[in-house]
DRENDO-440801 format. One record per residue (C-alpha): residue in three letters; y, z, x. Coordinates in pm, whole numbers, padded with zeros to 5 digits, always signed. Each point is the difference from the previous one (the first is absolute). Last residue first. Layout:
BEGIN
AlaYZX/...
***
This chain:
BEGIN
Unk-00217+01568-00588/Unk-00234+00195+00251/Unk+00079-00200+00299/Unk-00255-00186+00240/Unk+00297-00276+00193/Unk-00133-00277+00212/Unk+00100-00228+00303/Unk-00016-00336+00163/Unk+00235-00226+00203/Unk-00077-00305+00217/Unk+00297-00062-00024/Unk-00097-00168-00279/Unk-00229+00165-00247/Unk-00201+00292-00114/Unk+00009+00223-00279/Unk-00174+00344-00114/Unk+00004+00240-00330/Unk-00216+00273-00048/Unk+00064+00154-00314/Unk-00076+00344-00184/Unk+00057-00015-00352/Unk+00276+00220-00259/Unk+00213-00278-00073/Unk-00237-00371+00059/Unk-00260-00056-00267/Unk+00167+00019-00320/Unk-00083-00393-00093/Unk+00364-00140+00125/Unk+00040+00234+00259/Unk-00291-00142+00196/Unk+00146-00371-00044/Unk+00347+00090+00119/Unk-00196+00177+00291/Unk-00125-00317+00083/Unk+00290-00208-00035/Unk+00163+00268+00264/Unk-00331-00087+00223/Unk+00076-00377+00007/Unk+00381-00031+00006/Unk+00061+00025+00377/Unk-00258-00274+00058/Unk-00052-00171-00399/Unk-00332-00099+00163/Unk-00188-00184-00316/Unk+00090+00108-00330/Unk-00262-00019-00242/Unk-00338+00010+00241/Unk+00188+00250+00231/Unk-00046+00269-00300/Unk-00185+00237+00231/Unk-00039+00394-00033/Unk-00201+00174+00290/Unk-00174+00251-00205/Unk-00256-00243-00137/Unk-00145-00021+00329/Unk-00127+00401+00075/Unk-00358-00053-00055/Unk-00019-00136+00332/Unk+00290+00072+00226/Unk+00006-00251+00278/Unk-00055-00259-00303/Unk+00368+00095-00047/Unk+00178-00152+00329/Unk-00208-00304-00023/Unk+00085-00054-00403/Unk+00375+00089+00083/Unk-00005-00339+00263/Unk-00169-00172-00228/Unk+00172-00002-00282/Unk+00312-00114+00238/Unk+00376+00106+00034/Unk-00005+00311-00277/Unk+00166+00296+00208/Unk-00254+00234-00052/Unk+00029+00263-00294/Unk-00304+00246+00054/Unk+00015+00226-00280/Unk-00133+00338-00142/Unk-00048+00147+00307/Unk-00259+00292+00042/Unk-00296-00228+00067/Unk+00185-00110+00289/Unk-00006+00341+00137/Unk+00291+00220+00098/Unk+00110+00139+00273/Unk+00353-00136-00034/Unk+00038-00074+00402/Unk-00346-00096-00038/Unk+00019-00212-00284/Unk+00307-00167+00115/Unk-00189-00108+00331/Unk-00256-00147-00168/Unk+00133-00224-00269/Unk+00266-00145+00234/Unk-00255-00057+00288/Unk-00216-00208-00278/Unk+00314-00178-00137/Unk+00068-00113+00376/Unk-00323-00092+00097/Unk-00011-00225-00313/Unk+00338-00142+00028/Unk-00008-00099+00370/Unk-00376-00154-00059/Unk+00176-00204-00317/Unk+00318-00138+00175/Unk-00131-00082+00352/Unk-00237-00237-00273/Unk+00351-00110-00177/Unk+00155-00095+00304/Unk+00338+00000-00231/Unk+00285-00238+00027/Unk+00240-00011-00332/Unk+00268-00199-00032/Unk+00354-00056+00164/Unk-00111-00076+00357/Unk+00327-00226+00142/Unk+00190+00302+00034/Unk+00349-00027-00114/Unk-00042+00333-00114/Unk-00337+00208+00067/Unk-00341-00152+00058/Unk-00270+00126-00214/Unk-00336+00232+00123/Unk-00320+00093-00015/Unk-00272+00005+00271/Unk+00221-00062+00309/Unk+00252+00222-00052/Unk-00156+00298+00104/Unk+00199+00340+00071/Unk-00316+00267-00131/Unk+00159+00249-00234/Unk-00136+00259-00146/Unk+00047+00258-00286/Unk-00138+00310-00143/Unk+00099+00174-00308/Unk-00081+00362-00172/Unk+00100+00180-00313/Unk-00084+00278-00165/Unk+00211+00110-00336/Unk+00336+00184+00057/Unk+00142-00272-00168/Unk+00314-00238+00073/Unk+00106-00238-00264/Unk-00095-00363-00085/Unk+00044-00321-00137/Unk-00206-00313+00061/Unk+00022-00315+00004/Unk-00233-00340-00008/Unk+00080-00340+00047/Unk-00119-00380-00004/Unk-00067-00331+00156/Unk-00368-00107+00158/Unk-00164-00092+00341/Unk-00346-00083+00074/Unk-00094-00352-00122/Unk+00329-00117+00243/Unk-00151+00116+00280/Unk-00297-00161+00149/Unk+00073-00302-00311/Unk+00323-00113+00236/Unk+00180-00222-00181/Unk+00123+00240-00232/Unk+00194+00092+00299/Unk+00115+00383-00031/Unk+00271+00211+00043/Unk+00200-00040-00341/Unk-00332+00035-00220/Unk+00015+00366+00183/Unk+00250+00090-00271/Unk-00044+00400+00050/Unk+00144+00310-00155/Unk-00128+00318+00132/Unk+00222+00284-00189/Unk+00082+00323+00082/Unk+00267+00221-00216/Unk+00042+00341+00138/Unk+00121+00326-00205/Unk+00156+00329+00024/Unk+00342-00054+00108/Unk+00180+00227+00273/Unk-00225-00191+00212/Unk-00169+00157+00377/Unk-00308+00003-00129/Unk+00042-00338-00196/Unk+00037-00151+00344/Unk-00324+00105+00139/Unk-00205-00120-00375/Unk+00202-00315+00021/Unk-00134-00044+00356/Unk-00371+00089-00081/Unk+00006-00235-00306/Unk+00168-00287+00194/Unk-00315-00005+00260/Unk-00222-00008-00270/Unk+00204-00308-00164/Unk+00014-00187+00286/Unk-00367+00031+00168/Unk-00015-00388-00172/Unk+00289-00110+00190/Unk+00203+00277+00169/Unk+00361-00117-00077/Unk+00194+00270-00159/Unk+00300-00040-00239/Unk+00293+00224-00045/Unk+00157+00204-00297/Unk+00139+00383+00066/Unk+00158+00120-00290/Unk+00357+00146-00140/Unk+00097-00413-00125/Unk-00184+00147-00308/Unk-00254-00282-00163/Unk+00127-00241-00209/Unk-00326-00169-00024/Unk+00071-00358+00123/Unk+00252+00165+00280/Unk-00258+00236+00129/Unk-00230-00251-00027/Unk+00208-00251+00197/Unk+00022+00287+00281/Unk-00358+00057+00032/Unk-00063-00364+00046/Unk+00234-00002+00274/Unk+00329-00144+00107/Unk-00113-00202+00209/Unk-00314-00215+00125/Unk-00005-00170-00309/Unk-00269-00005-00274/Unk-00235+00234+00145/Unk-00317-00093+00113/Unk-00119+00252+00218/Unk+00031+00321-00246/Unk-00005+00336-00060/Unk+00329+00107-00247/Unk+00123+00350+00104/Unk+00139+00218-00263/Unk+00187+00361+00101/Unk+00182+00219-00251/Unk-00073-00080-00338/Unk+00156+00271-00236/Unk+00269-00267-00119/Unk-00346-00183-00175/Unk-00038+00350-00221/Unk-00354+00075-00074/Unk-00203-00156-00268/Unk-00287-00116+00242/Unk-00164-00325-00198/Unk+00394-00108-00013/Unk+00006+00027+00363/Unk-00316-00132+00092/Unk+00071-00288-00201/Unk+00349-00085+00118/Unk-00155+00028+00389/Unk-00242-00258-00100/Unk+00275-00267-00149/Unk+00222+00088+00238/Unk-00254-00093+00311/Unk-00093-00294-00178/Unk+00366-00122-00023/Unk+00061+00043+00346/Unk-00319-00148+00168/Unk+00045-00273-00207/Unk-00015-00138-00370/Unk+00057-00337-00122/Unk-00348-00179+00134/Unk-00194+00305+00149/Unk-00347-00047+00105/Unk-00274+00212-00162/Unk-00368+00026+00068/Unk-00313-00106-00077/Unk-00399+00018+00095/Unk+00006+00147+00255/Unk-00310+00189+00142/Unk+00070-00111+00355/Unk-00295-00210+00212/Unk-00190-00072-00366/Unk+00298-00001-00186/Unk+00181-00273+00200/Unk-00319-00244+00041/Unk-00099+00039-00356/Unk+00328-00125-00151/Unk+00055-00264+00244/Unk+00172-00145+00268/Unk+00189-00275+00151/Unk+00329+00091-00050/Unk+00225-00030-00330/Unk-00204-00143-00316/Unk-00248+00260+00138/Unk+00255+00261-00031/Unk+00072+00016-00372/Unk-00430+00062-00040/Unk+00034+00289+00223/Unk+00311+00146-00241/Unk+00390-00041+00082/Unk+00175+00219-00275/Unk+00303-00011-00148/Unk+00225+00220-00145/Unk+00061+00232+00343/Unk-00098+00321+00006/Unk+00115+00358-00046/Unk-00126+00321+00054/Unk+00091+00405-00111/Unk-00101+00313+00145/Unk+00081+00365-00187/Unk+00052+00323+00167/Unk-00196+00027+00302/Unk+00012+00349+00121/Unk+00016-00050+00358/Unk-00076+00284+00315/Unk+00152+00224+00240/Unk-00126-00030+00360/Unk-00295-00080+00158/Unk+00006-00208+00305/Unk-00195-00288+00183/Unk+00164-00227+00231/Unk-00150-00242+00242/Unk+00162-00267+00191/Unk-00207-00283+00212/
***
């Protein structure tokens, strides 16, 4: 197991946007799929919808939220020098998502555009290395998106999985800040919980132990949670936020009762679109930003996933 904590410059979130597919796929839509039912998925998740792509993709979802954040920004698009795209589902295995929303949003050829593949940790993990590469970029902003179309990976035959996973996107744009910031990050090397077979590989959906799943994700958001308070010194009654990667109700309710009185600070909006991995906490902060409550706040943000992978980002934003 890998462990690094640092504090270095910080974000100033600029503006976040999110997109989602047309349609949605609700409890009730899934009972005329799989042998389930409405009560049995929100009682063991807190779903109770979410969003599978019909037209759109991982591409085209990624634009769409990227466009947003840009036009809710103002600044100059050519100004853009780094944007990552966090995802596990893209829509082919080259070129990138990044690069087709270069191309979609005319976007300077003068920019660094890649994907990264870290599951649900994806989009934390892409915020630390936009924020290392903007350091070093003659341009003053980076693009990162999570775009997801997890529909792709699953077997709606399967009712262990397929009640869990949704489509969508979230990005954000930022610059550098001399505000605090501090991020932690593990990785474990296990296969065996979660995991997809690559090309040619007769695994294409989904396999998840989903009770390895929910002890791995509760001792890892409560490590997360401690450890960047102490490098930060700060309290939990100082943050504003706690933005966990939203993969089960119950999983975040565990992790929160730990801090009574605390709960409502640990934001969840799981029961609309299910786990949007990579997308899940940038759709969160979309939501924030959307009633005032995000520029200017404290945040704790954490993910888990394959790999196994975890980490978690406090930054004053």
């Amino acid at each position: 197991m890998g462990c690094m904590m640092n504090k270095q410059k910080g974000i100033r979130i600029l503006a976040v946007g999110r997109a989602l597919p047309g349609k949605s796929l609700s409890n009730r839509d899934l009972e005329k799929m799989v042998d389930t039912s409405d009560d049995w998925i929100y009682e063991r998740t807190g779903i109770r919808n979410r969003y599978r792509c019909s037209i759109e993709d991982v591409n085209t979802l990624a634009a769409a939220a990227a466009k947003e954040a840009i036009e809710k920004s103002g600044i100059d698009p050519g100004e853009i020098g780094v944007l990552i795209v966090a995802t596990s589902s893209g829509k082919y295995v080259f070129p990138s998502a990044a690069a087709m929303v270069q191309k979609e949003l005319g976007l300077s050829e003068r920019i660094l555009c890649f994907d990264l593949s870290a599951a649900c940790s994806g989009f934390l993990y892409a915020i630390n290395a936009a924020r290392g590469l903007l350091r070093d970029s003659k341009k003053p902003y980076a693009l990162v998106i999570g775009s997801e179309q997890l529909s792709r990976l699953v077997d709606y035959t399967d009712r262990n999985t397929c009640i869990l996973f949704g489509d969508g996107a979230g990005a954000v744009l930022f610059r550098l800040s001399e505000k605090e910031f501090y991020h932690v990050s593990f990785t474990e090397g296990n296969k065996e919980a979660l995991y997809i077979g690559g090309i040619g590989s007769d695994i294409r959906y989904l396999q998840m132990n989903g009770r390895e799943v929910f002890r791995f994700a509760v001792k890892a958001m409560e490590r997360v949670i401690e450890e960047l308070l102490m490098q930060s010194g700060k309290r939990l009654e100082e943050i504003d936020h706690v933005i966990c990667h939203q993969a089960n109700a119950r999983i975040i309710q565990s992790v929160s009762r730990k801090h009574p009185g605390l709960e409502p600070r640990f934001y969840m909006n799981i029961e609309r679109y299910g786990n949007t991995s990579a997308a899940s906490i940038p759709i969160v902060l979309s939501e924030l930003e959307e009633v005032g409550r995000l520029q200017g706040t404290t945040c704790l943000m954490t993910g888990f996933g394959a790999g196994l992978s975890y980490g978690g980002i406090l930054a004053e934003l």
